[in-house]
C-alpha positions as CSV (number, residue, x, y, z in Angstrom):
1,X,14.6,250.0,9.2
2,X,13.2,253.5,11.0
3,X,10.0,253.3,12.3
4,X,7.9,255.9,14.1
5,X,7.2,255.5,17.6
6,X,3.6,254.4,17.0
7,X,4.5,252.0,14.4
8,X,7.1,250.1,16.9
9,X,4.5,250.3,19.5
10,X,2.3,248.5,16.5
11,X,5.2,245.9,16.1
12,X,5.9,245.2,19.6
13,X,2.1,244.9,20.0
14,X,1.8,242.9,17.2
15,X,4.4,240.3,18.8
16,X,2.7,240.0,22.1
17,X,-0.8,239.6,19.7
18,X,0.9,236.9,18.3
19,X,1.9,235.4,21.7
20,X,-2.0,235.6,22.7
21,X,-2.8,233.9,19.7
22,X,-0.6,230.3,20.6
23,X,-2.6,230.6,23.5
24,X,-5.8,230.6,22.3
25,X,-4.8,228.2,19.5
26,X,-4.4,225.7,22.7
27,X,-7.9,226.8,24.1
28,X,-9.5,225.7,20.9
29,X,-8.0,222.5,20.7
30,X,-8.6,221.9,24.4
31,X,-12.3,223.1,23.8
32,X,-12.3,221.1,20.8
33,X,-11.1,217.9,22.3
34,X,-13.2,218.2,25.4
35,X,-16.6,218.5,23.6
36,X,-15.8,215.8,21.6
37,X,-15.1,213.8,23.8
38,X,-18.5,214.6,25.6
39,X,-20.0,213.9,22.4
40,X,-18.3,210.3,21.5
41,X,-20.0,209.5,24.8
42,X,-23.6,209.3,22.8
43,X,-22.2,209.1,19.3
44,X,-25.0,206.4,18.6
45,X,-27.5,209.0,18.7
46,X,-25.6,211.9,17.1
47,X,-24.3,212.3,13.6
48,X,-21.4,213.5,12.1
49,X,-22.6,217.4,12.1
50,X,-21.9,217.3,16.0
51,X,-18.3,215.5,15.7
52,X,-17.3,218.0,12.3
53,X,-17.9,221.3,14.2
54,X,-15.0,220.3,16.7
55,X,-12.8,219.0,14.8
56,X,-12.7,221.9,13.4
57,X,-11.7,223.8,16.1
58,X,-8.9,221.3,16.7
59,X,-7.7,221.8,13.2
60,X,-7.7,225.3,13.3
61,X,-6.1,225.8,16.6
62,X,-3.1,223.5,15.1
63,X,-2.8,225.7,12.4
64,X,-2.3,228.4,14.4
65,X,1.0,227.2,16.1
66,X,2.2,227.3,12.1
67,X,0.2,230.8,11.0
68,X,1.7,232.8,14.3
69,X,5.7,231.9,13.1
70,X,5.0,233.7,10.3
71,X,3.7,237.2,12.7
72,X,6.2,236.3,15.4
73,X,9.6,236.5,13.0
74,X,7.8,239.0,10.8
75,X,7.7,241.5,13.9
76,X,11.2,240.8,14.8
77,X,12.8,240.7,11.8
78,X,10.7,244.0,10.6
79,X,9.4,242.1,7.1
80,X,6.7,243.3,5.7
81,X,6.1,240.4,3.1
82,X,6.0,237.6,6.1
83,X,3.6,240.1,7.8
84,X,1.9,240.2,5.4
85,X,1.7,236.7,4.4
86,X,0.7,236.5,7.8
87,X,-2.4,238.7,8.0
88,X,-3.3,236.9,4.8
89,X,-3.5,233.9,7.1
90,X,-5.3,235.4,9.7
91,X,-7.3,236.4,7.8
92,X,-8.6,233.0,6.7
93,X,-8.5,232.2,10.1
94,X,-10.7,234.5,11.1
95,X,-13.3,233.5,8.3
96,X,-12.7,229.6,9.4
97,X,-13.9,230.9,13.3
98,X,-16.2,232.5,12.6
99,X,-18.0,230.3,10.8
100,X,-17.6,227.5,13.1
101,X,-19.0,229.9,15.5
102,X,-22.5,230.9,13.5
103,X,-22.2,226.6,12.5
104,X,-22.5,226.3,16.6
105,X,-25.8,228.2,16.9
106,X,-27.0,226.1,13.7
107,X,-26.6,223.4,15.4
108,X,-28.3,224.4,18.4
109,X,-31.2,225.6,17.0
110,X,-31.8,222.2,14.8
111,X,-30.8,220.1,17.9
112,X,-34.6,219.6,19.0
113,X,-36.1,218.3,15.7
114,X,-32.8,216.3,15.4
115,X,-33.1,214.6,18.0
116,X,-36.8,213.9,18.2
117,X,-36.4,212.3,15.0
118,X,-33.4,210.5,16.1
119,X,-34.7,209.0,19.1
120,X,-38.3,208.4,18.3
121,X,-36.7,205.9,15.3
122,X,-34.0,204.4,18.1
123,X,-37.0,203.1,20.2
124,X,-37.9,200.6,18.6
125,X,-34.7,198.7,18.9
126,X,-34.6,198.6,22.7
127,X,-34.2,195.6,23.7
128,X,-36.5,194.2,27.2
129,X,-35.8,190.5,27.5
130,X,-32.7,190.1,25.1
131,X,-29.0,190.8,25.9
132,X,-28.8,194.4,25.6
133,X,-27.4,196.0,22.1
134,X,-25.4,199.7,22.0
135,X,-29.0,201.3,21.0
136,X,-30.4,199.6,24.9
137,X,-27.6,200.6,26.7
138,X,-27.2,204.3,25.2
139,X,-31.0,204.9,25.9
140,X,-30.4,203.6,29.7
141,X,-27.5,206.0,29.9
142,X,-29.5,208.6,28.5
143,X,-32.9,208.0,30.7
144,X,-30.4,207.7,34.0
145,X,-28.0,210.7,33.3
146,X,-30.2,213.2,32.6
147,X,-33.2,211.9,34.1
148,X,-35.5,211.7,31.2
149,X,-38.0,209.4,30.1
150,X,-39.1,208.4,26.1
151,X,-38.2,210.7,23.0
152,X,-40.5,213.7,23.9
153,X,-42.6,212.3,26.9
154,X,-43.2,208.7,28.9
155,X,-45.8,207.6,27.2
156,X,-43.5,207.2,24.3
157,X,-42.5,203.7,25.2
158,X,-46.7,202.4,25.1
159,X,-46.0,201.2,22.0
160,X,-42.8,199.2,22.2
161,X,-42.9,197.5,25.7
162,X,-43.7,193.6,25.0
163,X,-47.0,192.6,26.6
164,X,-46.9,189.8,29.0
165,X,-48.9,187.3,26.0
166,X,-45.7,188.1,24.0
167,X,-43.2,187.3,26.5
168,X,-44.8,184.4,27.8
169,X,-45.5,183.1,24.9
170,X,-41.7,182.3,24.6
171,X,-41.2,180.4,27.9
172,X,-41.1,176.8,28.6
173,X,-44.2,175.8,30.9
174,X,-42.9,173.4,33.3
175,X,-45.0,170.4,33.1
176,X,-44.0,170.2,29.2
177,X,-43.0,167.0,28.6
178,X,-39.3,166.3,28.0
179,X,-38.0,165.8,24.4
180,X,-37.4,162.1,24.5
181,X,-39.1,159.1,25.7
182,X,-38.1,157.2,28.7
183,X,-39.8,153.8,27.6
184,X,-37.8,153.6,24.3
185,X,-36.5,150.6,23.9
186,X,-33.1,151.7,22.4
187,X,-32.3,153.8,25.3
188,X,-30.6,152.5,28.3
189,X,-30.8,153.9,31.6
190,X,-27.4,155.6,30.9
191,X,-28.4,157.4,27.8
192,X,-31.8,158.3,29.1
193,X,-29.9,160.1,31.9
194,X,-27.5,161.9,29.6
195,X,-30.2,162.8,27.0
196,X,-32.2,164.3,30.0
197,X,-29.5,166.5,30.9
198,X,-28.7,167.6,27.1
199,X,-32.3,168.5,25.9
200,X,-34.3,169.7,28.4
201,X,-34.3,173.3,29.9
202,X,-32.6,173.3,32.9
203,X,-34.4,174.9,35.9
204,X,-32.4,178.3,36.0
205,X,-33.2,178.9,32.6
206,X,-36.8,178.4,32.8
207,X,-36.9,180.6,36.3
208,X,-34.8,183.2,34.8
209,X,-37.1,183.7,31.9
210,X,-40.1,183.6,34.2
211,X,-38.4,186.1,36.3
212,X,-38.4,188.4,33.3
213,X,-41.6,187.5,32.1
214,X,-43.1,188.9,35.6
215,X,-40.6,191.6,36.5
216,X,-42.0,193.2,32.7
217,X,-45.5,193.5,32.2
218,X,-45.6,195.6,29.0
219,X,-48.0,198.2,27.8
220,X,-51.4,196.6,29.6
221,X,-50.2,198.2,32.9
222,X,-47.9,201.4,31.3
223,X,-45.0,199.6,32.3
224,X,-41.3,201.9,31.5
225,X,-37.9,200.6,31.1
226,X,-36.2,200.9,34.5
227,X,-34.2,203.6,33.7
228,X,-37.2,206.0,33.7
229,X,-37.7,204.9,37.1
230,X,-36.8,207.3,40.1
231,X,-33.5,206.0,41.8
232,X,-35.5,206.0,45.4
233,X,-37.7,203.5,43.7
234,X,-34.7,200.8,43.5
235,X,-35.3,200.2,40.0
236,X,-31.9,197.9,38.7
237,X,-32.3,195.8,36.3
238,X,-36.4,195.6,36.6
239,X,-39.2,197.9,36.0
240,X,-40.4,199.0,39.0
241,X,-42.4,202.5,37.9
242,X,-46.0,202.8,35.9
243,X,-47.6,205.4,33.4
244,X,-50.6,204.5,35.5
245,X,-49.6,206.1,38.8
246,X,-49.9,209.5,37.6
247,X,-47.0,210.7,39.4
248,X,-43.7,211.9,38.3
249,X,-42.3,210.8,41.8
250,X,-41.8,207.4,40.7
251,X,-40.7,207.6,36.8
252,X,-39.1,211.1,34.8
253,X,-41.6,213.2,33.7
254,X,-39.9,214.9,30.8
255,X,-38.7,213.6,27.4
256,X,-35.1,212.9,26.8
257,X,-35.4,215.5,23.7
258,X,-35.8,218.4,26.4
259,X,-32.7,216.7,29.2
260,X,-30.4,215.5,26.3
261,X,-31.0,218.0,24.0
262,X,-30.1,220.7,26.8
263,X,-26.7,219.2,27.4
264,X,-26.0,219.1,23.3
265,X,-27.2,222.7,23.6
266,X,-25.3,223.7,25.9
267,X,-21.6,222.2,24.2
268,X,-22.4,223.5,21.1
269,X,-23.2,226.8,22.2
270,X,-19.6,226.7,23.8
271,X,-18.0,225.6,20.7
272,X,-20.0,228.4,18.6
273,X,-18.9,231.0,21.7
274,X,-15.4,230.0,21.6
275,X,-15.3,230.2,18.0
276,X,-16.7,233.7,17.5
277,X,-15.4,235.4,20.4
278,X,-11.5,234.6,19.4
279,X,-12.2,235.3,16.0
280,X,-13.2,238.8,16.7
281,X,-10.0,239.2,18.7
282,X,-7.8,237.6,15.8
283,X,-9.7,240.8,13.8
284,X,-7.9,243.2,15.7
285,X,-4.4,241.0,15.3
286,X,-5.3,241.4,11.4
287,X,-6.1,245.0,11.6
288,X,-2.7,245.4,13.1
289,X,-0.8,243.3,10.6
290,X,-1.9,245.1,7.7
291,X,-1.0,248.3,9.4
292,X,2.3,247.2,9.9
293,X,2.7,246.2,6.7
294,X,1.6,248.9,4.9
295,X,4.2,251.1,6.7
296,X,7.1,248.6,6.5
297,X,6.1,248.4,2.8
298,X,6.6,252.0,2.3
299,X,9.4,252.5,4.4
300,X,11.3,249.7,2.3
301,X,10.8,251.1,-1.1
302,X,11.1,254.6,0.1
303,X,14.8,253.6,1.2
């Protein structure tokens, strides 16, 4: 078929267009992929509205290795109805982007009460004394990474450090009395050693729960979990830092929902960039592709 100058200029154009758009098909899965990873890392905080946004990306740059056959062989092969089918598909494309994009502001701008929400409810299940469950380590990760303390402030954690009456209250004095009687009668020396051994708390035990008992005060002296604590404080594994000091150079002074929420910010403010900005470049491939068409179109019914 006989084109015009300009309209093989459009096709040839439209071919390398189509080369550009593999490419940034493999940016958006790359983008995709890497945010959520980033995200997985905290997904006991987050819900699914910060995993759906890229996994959309990653769908839609797959789809784009299928949608640019369709403009590659339509340009070389000079048919209009593949182009066509083609800017159809871009077209969808576009809408697809685009909307992850503004869906990445959204997301942004609700991050904040999101997470206040979130975290003030997770509190409660951190765990001081216990072995720790995913909801103690993620806040740990949380307070050390970004060096944040409580939901919105510190003082957050007042109310769900233990006291020392509560801790205490659960360890073994040492002068209790064994659980079994060394004068029974039915006991020989033998069994009496064995039953010693079996039922009462062993030393390290009792120590170890001491240990905790004084190593975490609770809420009479402002106590924090040891991952507000300053790293120049030494704080590993005890809690070492105090509301009362007054002084942000021993614990974080700002709330996890400012530091975590500025590194959710940030990704999905990539994801909503990356989404937008190649969907506005996709516009121009579409505004090519119907060009094209129109002109093979005509040319093919005018022969």
């Amino acid at each position: 078929m006989n084109l015009s100058w300009s309209n093989r200029v459009i096709k040839y154009v439209l071919f390398v267009f189509n080369l550009l758009f593999v490419i940034s098909g493999i940016i958006m899965i790359a983008v995709g992929v890497s945010v959520k990873s980033y995200y997985t890392e905290y997904d006991v905080f987050l819900n699914d509205s910060y995993f759906s946004l890229p996994n959309l990306l990653i769908a839609i740059g797959s789809l784009i290795f299928f949608i640019s056959f369709f403009g590659c062989c339509g340009a070389v092969r000079e048919s209009w109805f593949m182009i066509f089918i083609f800017s159809i598909l871009l077209s969808i494309i576009f809408i697809m982007e685009f909307s992850a994009g503004i869906a990445g502001y959204v997301l942004r701008d609700k991050t904040t009460s999101f997470l206040t929400e979130e975290l003030s409810n997770s509190m409660k299940l951190y765990q001081f004394n216990e072995k720790p469950n995913p909801t103690t380590v993620m806040w740990d990760t949380i307070q050390y990474q970004f060096e944040c303390c409580g939901a919105t402030k510190p003082d957050d954690w007042a109310k769900y450090v233990p006291t020392p009456s509560t801790i205490s209250s659960t360890v073994p004095s040492s002068s209790e009395t064994p659980p079994y009687s060394s004068s029974s009668p039915e006991t020989t020396p033998t069994s009496t050693t064995n039953s010693t051994s079996e039922s009462t708390p062993s030393a390290t035990t009792i120590a170890e729960k001491k240990r905790r008992a004084v190593a975490q005060p609770g809420t009479e002296s402002g106590d924090l979990p040891a991952s507000c604590c300053r790293s120049n404080n030494g704080a590993t594994g005890t809690i070492k830092c105090n509301l009362n000091d007054n002084s942000s150079a021993t614990y974080y002074s700002r709330g996890c929902v400012e530091g975590f929420g500025d590194y959710l910010k940030d990704h999905a403010v990539t994801l909503g960039g990356v989404g937008i900005a190649i969907a506005f470049i996709q516009l121009f491939g579409v505004i090519l592709a119907c060009h094209l068409t129109k002109q093979l179109k005509h040319g093919f019914y005018s022969t």
